[in-house]
C-alpha positions as CSV (number, residue, x, y, z in Angstrom):
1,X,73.0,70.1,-10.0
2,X,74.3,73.0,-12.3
3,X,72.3,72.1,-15.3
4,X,69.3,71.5,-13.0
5,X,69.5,75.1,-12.0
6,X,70.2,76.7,-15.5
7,X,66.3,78.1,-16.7
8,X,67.0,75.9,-20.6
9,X,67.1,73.0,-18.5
10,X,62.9,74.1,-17.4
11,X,61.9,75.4,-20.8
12,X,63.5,72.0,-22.4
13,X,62.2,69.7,-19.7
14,X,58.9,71.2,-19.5
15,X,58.6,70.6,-23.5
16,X,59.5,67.0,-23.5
17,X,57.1,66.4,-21.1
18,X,54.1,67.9,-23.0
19,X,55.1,65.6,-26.1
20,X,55.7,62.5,-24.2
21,X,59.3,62.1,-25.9
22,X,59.4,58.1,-24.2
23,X,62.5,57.9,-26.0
24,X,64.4,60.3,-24.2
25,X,65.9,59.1,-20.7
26,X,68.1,62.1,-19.0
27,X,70.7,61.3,-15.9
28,X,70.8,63.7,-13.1
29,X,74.0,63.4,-11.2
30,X,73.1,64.6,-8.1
31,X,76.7,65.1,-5.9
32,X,75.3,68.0,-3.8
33,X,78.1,70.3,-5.2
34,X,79.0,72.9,-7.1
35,X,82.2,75.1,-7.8
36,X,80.8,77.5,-4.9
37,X,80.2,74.4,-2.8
38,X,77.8,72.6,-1.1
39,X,74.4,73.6,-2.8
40,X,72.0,73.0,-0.4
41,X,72.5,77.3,0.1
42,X,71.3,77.9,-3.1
43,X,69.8,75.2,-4.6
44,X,66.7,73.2,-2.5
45,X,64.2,72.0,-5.5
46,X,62.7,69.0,-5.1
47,X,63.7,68.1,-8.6
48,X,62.1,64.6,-8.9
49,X,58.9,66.3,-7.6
50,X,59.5,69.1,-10.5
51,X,60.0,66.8,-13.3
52,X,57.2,64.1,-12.1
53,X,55.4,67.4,-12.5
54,X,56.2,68.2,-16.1
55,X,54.9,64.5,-16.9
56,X,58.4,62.6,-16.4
57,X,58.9,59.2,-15.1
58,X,61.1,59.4,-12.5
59,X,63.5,56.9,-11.4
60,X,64.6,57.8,-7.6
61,X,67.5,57.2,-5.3
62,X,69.9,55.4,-7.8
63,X,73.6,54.7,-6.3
64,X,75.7,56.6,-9.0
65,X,78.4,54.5,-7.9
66,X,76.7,51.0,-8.7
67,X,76.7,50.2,-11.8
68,X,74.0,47.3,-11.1
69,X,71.8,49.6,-9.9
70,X,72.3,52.5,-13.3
71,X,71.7,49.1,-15.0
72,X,68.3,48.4,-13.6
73,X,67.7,52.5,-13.8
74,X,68.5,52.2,-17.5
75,X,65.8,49.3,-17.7
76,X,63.4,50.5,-15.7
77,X,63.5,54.0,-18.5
78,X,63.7,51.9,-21.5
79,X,60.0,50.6,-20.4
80,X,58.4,53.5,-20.3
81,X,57.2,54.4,-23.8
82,X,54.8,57.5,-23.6
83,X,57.1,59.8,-20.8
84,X,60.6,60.7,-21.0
85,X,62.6,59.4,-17.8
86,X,64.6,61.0,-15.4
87,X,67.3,59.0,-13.5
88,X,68.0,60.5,-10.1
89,X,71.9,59.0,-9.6
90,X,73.2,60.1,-6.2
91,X,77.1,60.3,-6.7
92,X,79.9,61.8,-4.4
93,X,82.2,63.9,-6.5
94,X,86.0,62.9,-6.2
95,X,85.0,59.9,-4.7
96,X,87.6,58.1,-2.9
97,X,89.5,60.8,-2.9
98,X,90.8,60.7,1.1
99,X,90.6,64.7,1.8
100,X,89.0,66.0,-1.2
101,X,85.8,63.8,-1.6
102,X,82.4,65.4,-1.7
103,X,83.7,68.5,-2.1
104,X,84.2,71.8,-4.3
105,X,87.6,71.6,-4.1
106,X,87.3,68.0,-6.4
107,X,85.4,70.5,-8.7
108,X,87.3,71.6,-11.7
109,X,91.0,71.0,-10.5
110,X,93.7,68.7,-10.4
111,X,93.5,66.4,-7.2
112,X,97.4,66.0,-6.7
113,X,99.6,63.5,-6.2
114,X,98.6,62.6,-2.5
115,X,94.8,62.9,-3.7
116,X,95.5,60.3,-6.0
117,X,97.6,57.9,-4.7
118,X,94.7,57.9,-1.7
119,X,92.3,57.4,-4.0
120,X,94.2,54.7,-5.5
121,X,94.2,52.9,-2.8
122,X,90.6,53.4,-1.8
123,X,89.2,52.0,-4.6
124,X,91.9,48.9,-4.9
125,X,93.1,50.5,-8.9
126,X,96.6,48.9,-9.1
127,X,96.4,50.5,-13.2
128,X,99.3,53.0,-14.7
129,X,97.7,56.4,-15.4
130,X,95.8,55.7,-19.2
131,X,95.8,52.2,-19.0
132,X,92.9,50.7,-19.7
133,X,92.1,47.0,-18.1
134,X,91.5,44.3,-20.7
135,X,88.4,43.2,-19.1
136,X,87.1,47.2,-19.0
137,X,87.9,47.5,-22.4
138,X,86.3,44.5,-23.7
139,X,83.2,45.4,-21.8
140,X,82.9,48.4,-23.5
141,X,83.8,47.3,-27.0
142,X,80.9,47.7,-29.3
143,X,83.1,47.3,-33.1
144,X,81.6,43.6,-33.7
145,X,78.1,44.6,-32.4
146,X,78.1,48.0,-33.6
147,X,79.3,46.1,-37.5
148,X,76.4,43.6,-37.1
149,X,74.0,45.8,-36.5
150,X,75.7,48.6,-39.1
151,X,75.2,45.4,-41.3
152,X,71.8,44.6,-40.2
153,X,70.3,48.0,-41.4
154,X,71.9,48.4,-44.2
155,X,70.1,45.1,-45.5
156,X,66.9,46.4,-44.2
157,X,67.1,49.5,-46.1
158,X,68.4,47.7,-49.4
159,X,65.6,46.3,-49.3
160,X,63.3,49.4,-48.6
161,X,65.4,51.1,-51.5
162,X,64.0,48.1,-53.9
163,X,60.5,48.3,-52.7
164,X,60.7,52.0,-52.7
165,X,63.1,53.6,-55.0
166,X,61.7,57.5,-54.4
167,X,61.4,57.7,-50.6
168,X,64.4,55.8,-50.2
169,X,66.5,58.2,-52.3
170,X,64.4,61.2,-51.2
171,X,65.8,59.9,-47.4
172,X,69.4,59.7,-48.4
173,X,69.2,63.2,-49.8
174,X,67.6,65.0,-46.9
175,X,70.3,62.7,-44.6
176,X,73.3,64.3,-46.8
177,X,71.8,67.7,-46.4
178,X,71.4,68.0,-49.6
179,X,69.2,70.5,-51.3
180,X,66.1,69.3,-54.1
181,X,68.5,69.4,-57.2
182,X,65.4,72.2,-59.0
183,X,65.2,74.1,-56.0
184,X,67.6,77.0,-56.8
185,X,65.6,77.5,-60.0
186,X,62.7,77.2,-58.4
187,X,63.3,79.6,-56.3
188,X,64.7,82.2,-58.8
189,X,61.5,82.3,-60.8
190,X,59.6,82.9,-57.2
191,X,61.8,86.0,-56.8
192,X,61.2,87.1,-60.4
193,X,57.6,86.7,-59.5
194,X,57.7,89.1,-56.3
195,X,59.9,91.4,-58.1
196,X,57.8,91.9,-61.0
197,X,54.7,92.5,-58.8
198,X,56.4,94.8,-56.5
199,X,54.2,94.5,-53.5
200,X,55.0,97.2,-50.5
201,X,54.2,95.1,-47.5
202,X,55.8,94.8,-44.2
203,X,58.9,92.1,-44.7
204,X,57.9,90.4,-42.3
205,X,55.0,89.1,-44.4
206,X,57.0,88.9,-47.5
207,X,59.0,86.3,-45.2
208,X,55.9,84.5,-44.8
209,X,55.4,84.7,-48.6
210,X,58.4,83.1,-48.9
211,X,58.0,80.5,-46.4
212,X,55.1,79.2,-48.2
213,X,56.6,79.1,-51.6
214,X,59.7,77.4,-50.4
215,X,58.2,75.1,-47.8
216,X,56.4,72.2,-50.6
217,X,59.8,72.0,-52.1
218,X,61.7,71.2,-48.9
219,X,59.8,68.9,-46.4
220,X,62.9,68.8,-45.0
221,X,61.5,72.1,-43.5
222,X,60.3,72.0,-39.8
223,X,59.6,75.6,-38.5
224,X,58.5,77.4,-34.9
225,X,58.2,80.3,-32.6
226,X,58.5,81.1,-29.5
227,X,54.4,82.1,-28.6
228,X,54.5,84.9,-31.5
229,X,53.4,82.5,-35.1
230,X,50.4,85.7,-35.2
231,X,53.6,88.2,-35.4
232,X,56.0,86.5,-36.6
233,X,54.5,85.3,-39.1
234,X,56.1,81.8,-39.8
235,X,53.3,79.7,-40.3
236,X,52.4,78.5,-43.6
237,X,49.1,77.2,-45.9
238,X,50.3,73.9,-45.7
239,X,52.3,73.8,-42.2
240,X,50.9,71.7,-39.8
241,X,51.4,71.7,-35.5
242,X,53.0,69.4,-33.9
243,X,51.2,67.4,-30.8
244,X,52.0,64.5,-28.3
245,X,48.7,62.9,-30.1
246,X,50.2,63.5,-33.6
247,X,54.5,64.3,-34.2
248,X,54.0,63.4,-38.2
249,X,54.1,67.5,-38.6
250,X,56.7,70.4,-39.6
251,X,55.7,73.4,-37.2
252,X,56.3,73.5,-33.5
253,X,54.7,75.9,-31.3
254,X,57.4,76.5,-28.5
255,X,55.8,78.4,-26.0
256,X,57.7,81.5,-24.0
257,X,60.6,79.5,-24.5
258,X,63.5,81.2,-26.4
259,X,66.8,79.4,-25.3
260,X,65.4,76.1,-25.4
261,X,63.7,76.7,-29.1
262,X,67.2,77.5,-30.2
263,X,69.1,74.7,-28.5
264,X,66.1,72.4,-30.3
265,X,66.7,73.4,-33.3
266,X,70.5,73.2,-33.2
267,X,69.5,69.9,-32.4
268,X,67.4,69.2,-35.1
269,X,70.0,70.4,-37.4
270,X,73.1,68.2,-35.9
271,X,70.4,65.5,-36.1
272,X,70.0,65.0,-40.0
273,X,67.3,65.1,-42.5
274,X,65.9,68.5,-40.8
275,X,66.0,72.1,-41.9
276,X,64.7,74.0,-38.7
277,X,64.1,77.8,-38.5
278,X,63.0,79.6,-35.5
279,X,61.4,82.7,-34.4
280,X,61.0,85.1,-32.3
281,X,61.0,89.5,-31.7
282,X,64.4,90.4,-32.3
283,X,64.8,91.8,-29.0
284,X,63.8,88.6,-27.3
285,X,67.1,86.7,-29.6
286,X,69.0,88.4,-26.2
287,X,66.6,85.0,-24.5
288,X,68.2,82.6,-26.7
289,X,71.9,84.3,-27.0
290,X,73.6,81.0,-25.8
291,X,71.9,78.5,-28.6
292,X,72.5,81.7,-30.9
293,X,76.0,81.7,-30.4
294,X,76.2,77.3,-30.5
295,X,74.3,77.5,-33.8
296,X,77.4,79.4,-35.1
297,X,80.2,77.7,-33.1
298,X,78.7,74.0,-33.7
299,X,78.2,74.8,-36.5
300,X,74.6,73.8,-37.1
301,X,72.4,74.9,-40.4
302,X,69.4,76.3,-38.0
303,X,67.7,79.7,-39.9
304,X,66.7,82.1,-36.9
305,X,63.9,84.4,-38.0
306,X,63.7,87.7,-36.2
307,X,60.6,89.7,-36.3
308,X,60.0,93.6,-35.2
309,X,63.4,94.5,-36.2
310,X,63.7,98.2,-34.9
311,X,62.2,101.3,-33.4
312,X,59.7,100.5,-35.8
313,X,57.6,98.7,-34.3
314,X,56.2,101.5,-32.1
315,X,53.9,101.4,-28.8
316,X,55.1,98.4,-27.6
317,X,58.5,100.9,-26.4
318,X,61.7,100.9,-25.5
319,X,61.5,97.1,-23.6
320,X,60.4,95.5,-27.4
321,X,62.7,97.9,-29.6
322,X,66.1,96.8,-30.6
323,X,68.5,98.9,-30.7
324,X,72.5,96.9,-30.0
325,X,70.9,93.9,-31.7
326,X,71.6,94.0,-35.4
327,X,75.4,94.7,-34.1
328,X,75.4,91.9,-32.1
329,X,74.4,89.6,-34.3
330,X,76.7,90.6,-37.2
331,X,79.5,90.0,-34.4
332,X,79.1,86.3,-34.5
333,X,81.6,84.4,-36.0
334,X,80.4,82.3,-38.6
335,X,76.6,84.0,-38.3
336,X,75.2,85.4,-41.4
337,X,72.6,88.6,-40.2
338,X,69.8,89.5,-42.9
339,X,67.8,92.6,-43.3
340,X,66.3,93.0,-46.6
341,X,64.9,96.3,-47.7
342,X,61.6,94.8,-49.5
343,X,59.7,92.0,-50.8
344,X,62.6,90.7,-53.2
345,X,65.2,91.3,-50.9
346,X,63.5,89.3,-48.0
347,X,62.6,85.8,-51.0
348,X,66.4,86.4,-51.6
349,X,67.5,86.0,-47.9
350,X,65.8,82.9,-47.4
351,X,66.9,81.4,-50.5
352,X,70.5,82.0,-49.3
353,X,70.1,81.0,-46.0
354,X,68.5,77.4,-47.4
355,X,71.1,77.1,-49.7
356,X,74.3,78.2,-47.3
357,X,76.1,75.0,-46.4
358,X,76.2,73.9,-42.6
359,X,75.7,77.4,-40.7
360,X,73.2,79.2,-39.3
361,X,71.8,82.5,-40.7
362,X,69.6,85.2,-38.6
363,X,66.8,86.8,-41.1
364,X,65.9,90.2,-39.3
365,X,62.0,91.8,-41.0
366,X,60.2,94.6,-40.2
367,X,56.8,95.0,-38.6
368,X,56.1,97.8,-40.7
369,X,55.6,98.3,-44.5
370,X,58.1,98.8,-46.8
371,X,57.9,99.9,-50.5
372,X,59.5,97.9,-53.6
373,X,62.3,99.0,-54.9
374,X,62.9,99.2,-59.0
375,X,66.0,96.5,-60.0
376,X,67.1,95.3,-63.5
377,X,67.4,91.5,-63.4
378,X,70.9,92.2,-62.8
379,X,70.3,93.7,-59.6
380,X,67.9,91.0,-58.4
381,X,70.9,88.7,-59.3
382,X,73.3,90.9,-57.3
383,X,71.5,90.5,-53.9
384,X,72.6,87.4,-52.7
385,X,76.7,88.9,-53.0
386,X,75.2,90.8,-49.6
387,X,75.6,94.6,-51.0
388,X,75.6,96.4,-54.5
389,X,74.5,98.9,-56.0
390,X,70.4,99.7,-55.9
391,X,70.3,103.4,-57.7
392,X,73.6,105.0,-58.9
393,X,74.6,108.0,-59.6
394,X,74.4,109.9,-63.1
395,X,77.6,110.9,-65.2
396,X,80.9,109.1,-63.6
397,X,81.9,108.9,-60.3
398,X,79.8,109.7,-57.5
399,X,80.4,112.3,-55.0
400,X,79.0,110.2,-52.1
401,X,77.8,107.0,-51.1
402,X,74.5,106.3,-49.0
403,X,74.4,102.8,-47.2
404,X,71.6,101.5,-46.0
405,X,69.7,98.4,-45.0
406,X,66.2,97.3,-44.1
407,X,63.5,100.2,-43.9
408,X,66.2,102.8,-44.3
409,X,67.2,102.1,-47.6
410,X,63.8,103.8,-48.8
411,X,65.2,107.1,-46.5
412,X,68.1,106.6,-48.7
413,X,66.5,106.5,-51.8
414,X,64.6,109.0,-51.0
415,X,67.7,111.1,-50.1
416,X,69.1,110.5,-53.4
417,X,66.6,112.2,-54.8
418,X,66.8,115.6,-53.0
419,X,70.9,115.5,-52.9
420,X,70.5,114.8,-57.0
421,X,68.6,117.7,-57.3
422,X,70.8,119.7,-55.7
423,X,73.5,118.7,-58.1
424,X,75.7,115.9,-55.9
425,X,75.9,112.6,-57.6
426,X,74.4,110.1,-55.1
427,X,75.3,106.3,-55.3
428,X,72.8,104.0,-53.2
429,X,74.0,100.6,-51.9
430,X,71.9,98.2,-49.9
431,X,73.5,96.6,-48.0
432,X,71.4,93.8,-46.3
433,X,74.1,91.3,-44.9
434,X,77.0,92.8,-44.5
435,X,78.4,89.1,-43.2
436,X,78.1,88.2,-47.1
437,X,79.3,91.4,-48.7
438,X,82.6,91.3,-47.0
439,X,82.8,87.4,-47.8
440,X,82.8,88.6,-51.9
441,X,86.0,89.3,-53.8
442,X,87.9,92.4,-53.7
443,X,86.5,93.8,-57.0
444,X,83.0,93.0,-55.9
445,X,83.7,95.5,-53.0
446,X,85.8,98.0,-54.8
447,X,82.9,98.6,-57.8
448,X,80.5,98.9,-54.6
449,X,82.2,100.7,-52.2
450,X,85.2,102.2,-54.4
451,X,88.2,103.5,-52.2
452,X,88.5,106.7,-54.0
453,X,84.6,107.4,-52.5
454,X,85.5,108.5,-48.8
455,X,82.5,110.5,-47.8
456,X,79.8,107.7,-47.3
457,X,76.9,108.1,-44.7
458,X,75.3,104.6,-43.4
459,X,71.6,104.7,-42.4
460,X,70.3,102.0,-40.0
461,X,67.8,102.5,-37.3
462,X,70.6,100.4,-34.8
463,X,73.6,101.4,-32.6
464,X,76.3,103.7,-35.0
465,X,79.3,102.3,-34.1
466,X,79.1,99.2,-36.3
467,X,79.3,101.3,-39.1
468,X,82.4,102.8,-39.1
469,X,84.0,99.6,-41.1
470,X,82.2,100.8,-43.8
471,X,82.1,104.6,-44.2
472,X,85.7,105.4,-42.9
473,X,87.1,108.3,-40.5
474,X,85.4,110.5,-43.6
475,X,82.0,109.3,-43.2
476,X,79.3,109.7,-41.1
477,X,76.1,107.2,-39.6
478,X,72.7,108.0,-39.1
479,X,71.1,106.1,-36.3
480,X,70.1,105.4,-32.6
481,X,72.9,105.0,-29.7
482,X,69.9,105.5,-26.9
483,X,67.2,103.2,-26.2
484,X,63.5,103.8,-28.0
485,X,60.1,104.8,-26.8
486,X,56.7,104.4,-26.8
487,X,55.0,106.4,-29.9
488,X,53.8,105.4,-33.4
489,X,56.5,104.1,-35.4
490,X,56.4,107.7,-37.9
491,X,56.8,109.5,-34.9
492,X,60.0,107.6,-33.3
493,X,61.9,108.2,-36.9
494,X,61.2,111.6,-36.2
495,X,61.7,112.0,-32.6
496,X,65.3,110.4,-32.9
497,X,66.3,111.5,-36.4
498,X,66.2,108.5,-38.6
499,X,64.3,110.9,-41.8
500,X,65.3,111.6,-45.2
501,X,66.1,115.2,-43.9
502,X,68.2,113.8,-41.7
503,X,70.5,111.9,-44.0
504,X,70.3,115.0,-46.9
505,X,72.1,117.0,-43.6
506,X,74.1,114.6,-42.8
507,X,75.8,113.9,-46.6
508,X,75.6,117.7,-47.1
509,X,77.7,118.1,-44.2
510,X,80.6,115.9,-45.3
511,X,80.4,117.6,-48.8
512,X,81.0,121.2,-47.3
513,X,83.4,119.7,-45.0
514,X,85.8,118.0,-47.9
């Protein structure tokens, strides 16, 4: 009854019933309580109605406690081809239980001893605790069936393999998560390309450049978003929607449906021979927080793309414009957060979240446009270790270090310039996942962020606090810690202080202070 109330349950539900998924059959154990109690307070759907209504076949009225009848139920499901079936099993939870029966109190603890030995008695179980009856066990042992049919398969897809060396090997690679063994290569000369072309666009559509240079050398590659493809940009030249009428396609259009996009995709990773990526506005990942978080503790290799990354994305205010998120994010065990500062920055994310082994990554662009910034092929190289150095400063060691990620690495840049002039060595260090950087050894991080450096000023249009890792009790941040507003995105930098002026005070402030 939970899970029936929980809103994934609608967005998932509703989904499988617009495709017709005839293969899925779902139980609803329906024992009227929950760890509050009886339900029928809080919970009064007509839940066959609701899910005959998102084009299920419902099975009604099953005793939960016969297995004859679950039998039939199973049956009944298994021939229905074109709807996904619903088997309504009506159960009493602690059943047999003499006091405790049918209610909360059967829940989530122990019954007790007298509990127990009642409900022995109730259902005639003469067994020690953990022992399993012969008869039971053999019932449910599937070895010689599951061998046979293990057996069975393996002959049928010898065979295939003979018939059809390529798509039989290109099947066992995509089932071993394996990566096209040119793809890395492939990839690098795409980056070259953008770098030596420098575009300034929004990163958003240098994702989508991306996508569509990646996507025809993985058709491993099934991609989506949650009602926003026009801003999100994820669709490709060559993607193709998926339909009930035709599934043979590699972009889903999920509707206003943020947790149960994510939860699908974690299940199209955990499923094999997939490589799903999401998206949404980054403000909206706060919808989908739960599959978020299970992509990282599963773990499952699901790439979450996240659009409209800041203040930046102007009149749509304060409701659309994240703020905590970045932070968030980057607090995820296991969860690798992107926000590249250009074009280049945005092909190397994806690359690295393709090619990171078994865990999910979270690729944050902007709506707005960014301008290309000047790297050696070194530098381009240097990307994927997370952070390093993107414009250093002139004659030894540099007075201060400037952080920054996403759009604010041009405000940092830009800084440079003006604290240059004014004779302070400026070191510039993007920094656009800081998930990666700190994964790198200690000399990596010591000839970016040297020790002996303390004044260091991080600029990111996010919450401060975050920050502090990086630039010390010595440093300072430049950002937001209040909620946006409704203006053009030029006039939100301005209004809260996210401006080159802003940082040149800011690092000029720490110098005076030392």
């Amino acid at each position: 009854d939970g899970c029936m109330m929980e809103g994934v349950s609608h967005e998932a539900a509703s989904l499988a019933g617009t495709w017709g998924l005839g293969k899925l059959t779902a139980f609803w154990d329906d024992n009227g309580i929950s760890i509050d109690g009886e339900v029928h307070d809080w919970f009064s759907d007509d839940t066959p109605a609701r899910f005959e209504a998102y084009g299920w076949h419902v099975v009604r009225d099953v005793d939960g406690h016969d297995p004859a009848a679950i039998k039939a139920a199973i049956e009944a499901a298994l021939a229905v081809a074109d709807k996904p079936s619903l088997i309504c099993t009506k159960t009493v939870i602690g059943f047999g239980a003499p006091n405790k029966a049918g209610k909360e109190e059967s829940h989530g603890a122990p019954l007790g001893k007298d509990e127990i030995e009642g409900m022995r008695k109730a259902l005639d179980w003469p067994h020690a605790p953990f022992e399993v009856p012969q008869e039971i066990r053999a019932g449910w042992d599937a070895t010689e069936a599951g061998q046979q049919r293990q057996a069975q398969w393996r002959q049928l897809f010898d065979r295939y393999a003979q018939q059809h060396p390529q798509a039989a090997a290109e099947f066992s690679r995509r089932m071993r998560g394996e990566l096209p063994a040119d793809f890395g290569a492939q990839a690098d000369a795409f980056i070259a390309q953008v770098q030596a072309e420098g575009p300034t666009i929004a990163s958003r559509k240098a994702s989508q450049n991306a996508i569509g240079a990646f996507a025809p050398l993985l058709p491993e590659i099934i991609g989506g978003s949650a009602d926003l493809a026009p801003s999100n940009l994820t669709q490709w030249k060559a993607s193709k929607s998926v339909t009930q009428a035709d599934p043979n396609a590699n972009y889903i259009h999920y509707g206003v449906r943020e947790f149960g996009m994510g939860a699908i995709a974690n299940g199209l990773a955990l499923h094999g021979g997939f490589l799903p990526f999401d998206a949404t506005f980054l403000v909206f990942s706060d919808y989908a927080r739960n599959a978020l978080r299970m992509s990282a503790l599963i773990p499952a290799k699901v790439i979450h793309v996240y659009t409209h990354d800041s203040i930046g994305l102007g009149e749509d205010g304060p409701t659309h414009q994240p703020v905590e998120h970045l932070a968030s994010l980057r607090y995820i065990p296991g969860n690798d957060v992107w926000r590249p500062c250009d074009a280049v920055e945005s092909a190397v994310a994806w690359k690295a979240a393709i090619q990171r082994a078994g865990k999910p990554s979270c690729l944050v662009f902007s709506r707005q446009n960014l301008p290309h910034q000047a790297r050696s092929a070194a530098q381009v190289a240097q990307i994927e270790r997370g952070g390093y150095v993107l414009a250093d400063a002139e004659g030894g060691v540099p007075d201060l270090i400037l952080i920054g990620t996403g759009s604010e690495v041009a405000l940092a840049m830009e800084a440079k310039q003006v604290l240059d002039a004014a004779g302070l060595k400026t070191r510039v260090v993007s920094m656009p996942s800081t998930e990666v950087f700190d994964r790198q050894d200690a000399a990596w991080r010591e000839s970016v962020l040297p020790n002996a450096v303390r004044r260091r000023v991080a600029v990111e249009a996010g919450v401060t606090g975050f920050w502090g890792k990086y630039v010390g009790l010595d440093g300072a941040v430049v950002g937001i810690d209040s909620f946006g507003a409704s203006a053009p995105a030029g006039e939100l930098f301005k209004h809260f202080g996210i401006t080159t002026a802003k940082v040149v005070q800011v690092a000029r402030s720490l110098v005076s202070r030392a």
